[in-house]
Steps between C-alpha positions, in 0.01 A plus 500: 500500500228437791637356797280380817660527860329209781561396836511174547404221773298772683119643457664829620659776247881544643527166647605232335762448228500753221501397166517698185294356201527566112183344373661562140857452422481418158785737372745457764816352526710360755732766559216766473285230823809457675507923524159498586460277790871724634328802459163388739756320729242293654596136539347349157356676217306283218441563161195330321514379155273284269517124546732265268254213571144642421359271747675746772364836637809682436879488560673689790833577570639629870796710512620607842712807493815304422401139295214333343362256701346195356226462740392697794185517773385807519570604144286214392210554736465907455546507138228199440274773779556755300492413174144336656407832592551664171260243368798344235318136551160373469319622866368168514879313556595409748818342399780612307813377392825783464839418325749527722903419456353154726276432195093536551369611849164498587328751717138430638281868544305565702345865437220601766399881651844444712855531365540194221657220643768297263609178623841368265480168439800233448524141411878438611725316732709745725872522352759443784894445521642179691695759696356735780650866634659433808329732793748661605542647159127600467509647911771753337366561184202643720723634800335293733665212745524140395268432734124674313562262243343219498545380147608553138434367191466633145268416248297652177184471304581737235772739723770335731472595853710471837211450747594536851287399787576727828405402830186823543373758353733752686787350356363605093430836620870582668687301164624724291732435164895472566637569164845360597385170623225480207734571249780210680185258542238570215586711213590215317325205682248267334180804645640845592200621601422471881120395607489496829141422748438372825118372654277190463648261233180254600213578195263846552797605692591851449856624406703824527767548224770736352695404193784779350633447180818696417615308234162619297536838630232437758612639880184314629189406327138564627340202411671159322245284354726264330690441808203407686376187229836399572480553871147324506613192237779489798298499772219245350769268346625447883153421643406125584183518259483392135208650387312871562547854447688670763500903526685765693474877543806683509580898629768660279604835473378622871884613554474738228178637501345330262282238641410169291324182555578241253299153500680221367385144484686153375296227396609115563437221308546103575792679733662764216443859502324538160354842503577861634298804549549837604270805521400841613340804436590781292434859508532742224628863619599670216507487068712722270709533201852439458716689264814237324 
């Protein structure tokens, strides 16, 4: 069975977040994916099958290497790259819609002498809770004083989040994951997973993030792409204007060696965030076959 291994959110081979891609699952089942996406450990692995609505491009599902996930950024934008790459759509789209556990997801190409560039694209409200963490929980989740948080709030598009402002950039490079006070204050909260950034919330601003994962079996994740429509619905749905597209780049993965930039834009309308978008390049490093 041919798999396809891409970084993704980078132009550069080893940045990025890997992704491992089976452009033809058609004879695999759900125990056989789940072992699969355990044995290339990366953060998601996704498995492409044919469409059940022929008006589709094809179906996808994203395992990390503990759960299914219904929907997922990078996932989506890679495997829509690659699957690009291998020339499994008409060259001349430049749209395509993927069935995801969300439903349809579209994914405009762009396909060029660079890297191809994917950009996810979402017509949905962000999801949040009435309630909020408190920060003193989130400051020891991430063994850092009350004091580098600013705020926290959670919120989804597809995957439930924990998103924690901090007060600078220095302050997401020295958190690191306390189990004890995760596990007190987020296993079982409405989003265990912790996003947390710092920089310019204002639009074009740029913003450094970290997000770790531990109830998906993910230490800390390169690159978050779902996280950052929600971040960017957020961030737009806050702003004084009713109407425009607003954009911002965001630096993951820099702790860990694996540099991404992920653009992410929310789109307002009569004062509503209608539409999200987020993209990035992908680069293919390496093809093989799998033995199940």
């Amino acid at each position: 069975m041919k798999f396809v291994i891409c970084d993704v959110f980078t132009e550069k081979a080893f940045g990025g977040n890997q992704l491992a891609v089976f452009p033809d699952a058609r004879g695999l089942g759900d125990g056989a994916m789940q072992a699969l996406a355990r044995e290339f450990n990366f953060a998601e692995t996704t498995f492409v099958l044919p469409p059940q609505d022929p008006r589709h491009s094809r179906r996808v599902r994203i395992f990390t290497p503990k759960t299914e996930l219904p929907f997922a950024g990078h996932p989506t934008v890679g495997t829509a790259a690659v699957l690009a790459v291998l020339g499994s759509f008409d060259s001349s789209a430049r749209t395509i819609v993927l069935e995801e556990g969300i439903g349809p997801v579209a994914v405009e190409l762009e396909l060029g002498a660079r890297a191809p560039f994917a950009r996810l694209v979402l017509e949905k409200q962000l999801d949040s809770p009435p309630g909020v963490p408190a920060r003193a929980a989130a400051a020891a989740a991430l063994s850092l004083p009350e004091t580098a948080v600013r705020e926290a709030w959670f919120g989804s598009v597809g995957v439930p989040f924990c998103f924690i402002e901090l007060a600078e950039r220095a302050a997401v490079d020295r958190a690191s994951l306390n189990r004890a006070a995760w596990l007190e204050h987020f296993a079982r909260a409405w989003a265990p997973s912790l996003y947390l950034f710092a920089g310019e919330l204002a639009p074009e601003g740029r913003l450094y993030a970290r997000m770790f994962a531990p109830a998906y079996g993910i230490e800390e994740d390169a690159a978050s792409g779902s996280a950052c429509a929600a971040l960017a619905g957020r961030l737009a749905g806050r702003l004084n204007e009713r109407e425009g597209i607003f954009t911002w780049r965001i630096d993951q993965g820099v702790a860990m060696g694996r540099p991404s930039l992920i653009e992410a834009s929310a789109e307002k309308r009569s004062g509503r965030v209608a539409r999200l978008k987020v993209g990035g390049y992908t680069v293919i490093v390496g093809e093989g076959d799998m033995r199940t």
